[in-house]
C-alpha positions as CSV (number, residue, x, y, z in Angstrom):
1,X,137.8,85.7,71.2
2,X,141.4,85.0,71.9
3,X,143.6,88.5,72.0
4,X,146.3,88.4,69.3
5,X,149.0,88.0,71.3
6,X,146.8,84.8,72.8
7,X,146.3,83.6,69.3
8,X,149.9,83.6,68.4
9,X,151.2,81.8,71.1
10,X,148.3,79.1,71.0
11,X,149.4,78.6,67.8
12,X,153.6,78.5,68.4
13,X,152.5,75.7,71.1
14,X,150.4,74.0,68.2
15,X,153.4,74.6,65.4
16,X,156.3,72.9,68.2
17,X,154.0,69.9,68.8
18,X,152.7,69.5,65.3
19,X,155.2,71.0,62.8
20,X,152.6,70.7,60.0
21,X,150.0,73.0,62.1
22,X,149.5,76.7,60.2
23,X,150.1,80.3,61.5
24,X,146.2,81.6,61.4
25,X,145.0,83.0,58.5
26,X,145.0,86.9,58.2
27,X,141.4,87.3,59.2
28,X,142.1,85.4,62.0
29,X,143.8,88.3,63.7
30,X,141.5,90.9,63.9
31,X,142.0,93.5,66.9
32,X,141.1,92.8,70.1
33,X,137.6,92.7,70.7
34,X,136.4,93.6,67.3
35,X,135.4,91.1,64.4
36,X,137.4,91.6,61.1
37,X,133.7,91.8,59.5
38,X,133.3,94.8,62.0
39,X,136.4,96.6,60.5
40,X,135.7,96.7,57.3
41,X,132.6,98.4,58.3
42,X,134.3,101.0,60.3
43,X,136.1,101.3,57.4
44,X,133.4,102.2,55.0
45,X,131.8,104.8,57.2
46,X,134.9,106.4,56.4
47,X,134.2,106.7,52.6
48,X,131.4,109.8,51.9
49,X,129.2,110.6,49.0
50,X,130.8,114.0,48.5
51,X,127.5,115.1,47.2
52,X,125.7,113.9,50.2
53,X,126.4,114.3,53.9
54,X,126.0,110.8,54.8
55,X,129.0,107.7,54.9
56,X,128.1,105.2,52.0
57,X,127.8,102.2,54.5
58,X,124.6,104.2,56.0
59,X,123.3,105.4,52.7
60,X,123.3,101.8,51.5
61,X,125.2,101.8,49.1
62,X,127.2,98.8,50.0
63,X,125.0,95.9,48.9
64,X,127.8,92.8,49.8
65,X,130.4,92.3,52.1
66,X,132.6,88.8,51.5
67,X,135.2,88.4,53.5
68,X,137.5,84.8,52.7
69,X,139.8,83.0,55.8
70,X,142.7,84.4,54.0
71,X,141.6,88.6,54.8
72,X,140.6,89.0,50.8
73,X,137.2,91.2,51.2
74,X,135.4,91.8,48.3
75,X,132.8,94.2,48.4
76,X,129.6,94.8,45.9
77,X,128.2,98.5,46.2
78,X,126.0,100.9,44.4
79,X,126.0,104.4,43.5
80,X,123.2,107.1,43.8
81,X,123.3,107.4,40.5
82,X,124.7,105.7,37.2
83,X,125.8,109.0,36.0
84,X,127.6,110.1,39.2
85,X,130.7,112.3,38.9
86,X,132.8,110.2,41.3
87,X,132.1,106.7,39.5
88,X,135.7,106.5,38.7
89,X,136.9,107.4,42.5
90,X,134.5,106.0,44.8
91,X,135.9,101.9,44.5
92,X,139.4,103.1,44.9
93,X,138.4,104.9,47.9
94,X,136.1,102.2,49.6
95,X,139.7,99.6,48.5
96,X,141.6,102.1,50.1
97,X,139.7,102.5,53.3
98,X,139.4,98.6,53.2
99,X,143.1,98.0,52.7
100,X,144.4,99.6,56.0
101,X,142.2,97.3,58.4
102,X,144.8,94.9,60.0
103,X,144.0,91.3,58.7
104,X,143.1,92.3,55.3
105,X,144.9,90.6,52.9
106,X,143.2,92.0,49.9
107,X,140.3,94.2,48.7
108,X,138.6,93.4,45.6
109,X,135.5,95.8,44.6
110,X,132.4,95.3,42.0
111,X,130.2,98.3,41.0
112,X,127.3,97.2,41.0
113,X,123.6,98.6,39.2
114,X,121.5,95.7,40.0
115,X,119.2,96.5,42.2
116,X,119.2,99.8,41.3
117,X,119.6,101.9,44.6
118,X,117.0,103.9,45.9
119,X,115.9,105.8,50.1
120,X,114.3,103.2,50.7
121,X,117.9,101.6,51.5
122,X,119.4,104.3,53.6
123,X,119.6,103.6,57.2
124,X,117.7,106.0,60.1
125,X,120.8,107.4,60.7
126,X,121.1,108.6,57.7
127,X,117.9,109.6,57.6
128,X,118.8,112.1,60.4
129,X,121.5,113.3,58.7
130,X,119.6,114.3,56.0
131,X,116.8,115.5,57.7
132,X,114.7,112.7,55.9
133,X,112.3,112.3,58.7
């Protein structure tokens, strides 16, 4: 993976011998050493069921992760439950925590019922956390 710096100057050398050659997309740029894809995740194990001690990436809750050349992520998750009291909140949250990774361009979420979520999609380490085991 080039460094960022690397990147940019590959791609001034490109630009000043073909003056039709593009800067790199957004999500071309992630940080040094990490994929954008592995970003975004951070990112979402910074968003928490407040009812639940548990990050919604490792309760499963985050069914699809699309992320375009351009940095636009859009994201299909779940909730616990159809009826829970932070419906409203959670996908501005999740866009929120999205938002801030360097390279993204854009954040677009769905809220999604289908499958309906259930344990059987929460990862061991959430398991731990809640004392599943």
């Amino acid at each position: 993976m080039l460094m960022m710096s690397e990147a940019l100057k590959t791609n001034e050398t490109e630009s000043a011998e073909n003056p039709a050659a593009e800067r790199p997309a957004p999500a071309a740029m992630a940080l040094e050493g990490e994929s954008l894809s592995d970003e975004v995740v951070k990112a979402l194990k910074t968003v928490y069921d407040p009812e639940i001690p548990a990050d919604i990436y490792e309760l499963g809750l985050v069914y699809r992760i699309d992320i375009s050349d351009e940095g636009v992520v859009e994201i299909d998750m779940t909730l616990t439950a159809p009826g829970c009291p932070v419906a409203g909140e959670m996908p501005i949250w999740v866009k929120n925590a999205v938002a801030a990774v360097p390279g993204v361009s854009d954040v677009k979420v769905n809220l999604v019922f289908d499958p309906p979520w259930d344990q059987s999609r929460m990862s061991d380490e959430a398991r731990v956390a809640l004392d599943m085991f």
